[in-house]
Phi, psi and omega in degrees: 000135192267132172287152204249101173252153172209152190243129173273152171224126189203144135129178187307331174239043169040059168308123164292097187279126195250117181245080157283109201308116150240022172200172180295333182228340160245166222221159150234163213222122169250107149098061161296108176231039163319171142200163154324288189338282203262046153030034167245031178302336196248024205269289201305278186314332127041252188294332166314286213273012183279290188300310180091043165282118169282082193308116190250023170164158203213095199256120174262122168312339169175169203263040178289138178321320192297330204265353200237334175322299175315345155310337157251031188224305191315290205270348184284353193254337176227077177276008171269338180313092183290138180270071171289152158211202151256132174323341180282342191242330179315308179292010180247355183241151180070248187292345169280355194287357187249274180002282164277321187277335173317296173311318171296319183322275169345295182287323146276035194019061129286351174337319187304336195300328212306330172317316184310323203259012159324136164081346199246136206279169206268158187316137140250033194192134167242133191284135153236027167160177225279141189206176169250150197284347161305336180268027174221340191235102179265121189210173202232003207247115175316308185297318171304316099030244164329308208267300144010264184313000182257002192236098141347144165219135183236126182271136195220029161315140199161301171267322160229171185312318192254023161287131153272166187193131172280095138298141173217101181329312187309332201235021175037056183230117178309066207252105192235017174037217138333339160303309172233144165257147171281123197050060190192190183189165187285172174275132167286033234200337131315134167332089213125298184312139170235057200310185175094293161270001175294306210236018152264099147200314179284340174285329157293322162308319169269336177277339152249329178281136181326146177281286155350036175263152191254129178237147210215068181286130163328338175208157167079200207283132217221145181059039147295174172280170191251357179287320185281028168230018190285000000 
């Protein structure tokens, strides 16, 4: 199966919301970042039921205000639908997210923002190292399954402790959230954030994964070569 990918652009800084086929009709959905706020709360789920897509994990890239909002429309319409995230990242999402993300939002003179991250619910699977998603996602159905074990979660510290980046080898495809940007990387400098491990990350990203990786980044420009950021 060639995966069949599409991209939402949502939330206050028009996050690339990633909708990925591992079966003909179910998908996963990377970095739901809807709200009330930007008046898309429902742009995903939408789309989901406009195609007659069955969502099987609703996967975060790392737990930033911008990336998460959307989980929560996510899970009142699919609540069995399990919500990963990495453990490293987990005190900044669901009931905690006003708690820790306020103050900073408030020093960046954002406060309006903090209404987003109200309500939302908490991950229900914490990554606490790099595995494939059949071993995180429990299912009875062989195809699904199978199409599962080809997708990777690569732990990718650096913008926050607790980034993550979806791969999947067979087919040289990136979900690299915030880490690479075309011709960037995310910024360090945030609460979490390591120029340091930012860039033993990025050196492990080029130095193994094929130069021909198709990269599928959280914001901006999108489906480049990972060569053309060498």
């Amino acid at each position: 199966m060639t995966t069949k990918i599409a991209a939402i652009s949502t939330g206050i800084y028009q996050i690339n919301t990633w909708i990925v086929y591992v079966t003909e009709k179910k998908v996963l959905v990377i970095d739901p970042a809807t709200s009330e706020l930007t008046r898309d709360s429902l742009k995903i789920v939408d789309f989901l039921k406009k195609n007659n897509l069955e969502p099987v994990a609703f996967i975060l890239t790392h737990g930033h205000f911008d990336h998460i909002a959307g989980t929560l429309e996510l899970k009142k319409t699919y609540p069995n639908i399990p919500l990963i995230c990495h453990k490293e990242d987990a005190f900044m999402v669901g009931s905690n997210a006003v708690t820790t993300q306020g103050p900073v939002l408030i020093d960046m003179e954002m406060e309006y923002i903090i209404q987003m991250l109200e309500n939302l619910p908490d991950p229900d699977i914490l990554v606490s190292e790099e595995t494939t998603l059949d071993k995180l996602i429990k299912t009875e159905n062989h195809e699904l399954k199978n199409q599962l074990s080809t997708w990777k979660i690569l732990h990718t510290p650096g913008h926050t402790k607790g980034c993550i980046c979806l791969y999947n080898a067979n087919e040289k495809l990136l979900f690299s959230g915030d880490t690479i940007f075309y011709h960037s990387y995310g910024r360090t400098d945030l609460p979490g954030g390591n120029q340091a491990e930012m860039i033993k990350t990025l050196n492990r990203i080029y130095t193994t994964l094929p130069k021909d990786t198709r990269i599928f980044p959280g914001h901006d420009y999108s489906d480049f070569i990972l060569e053309e950021n060498i």
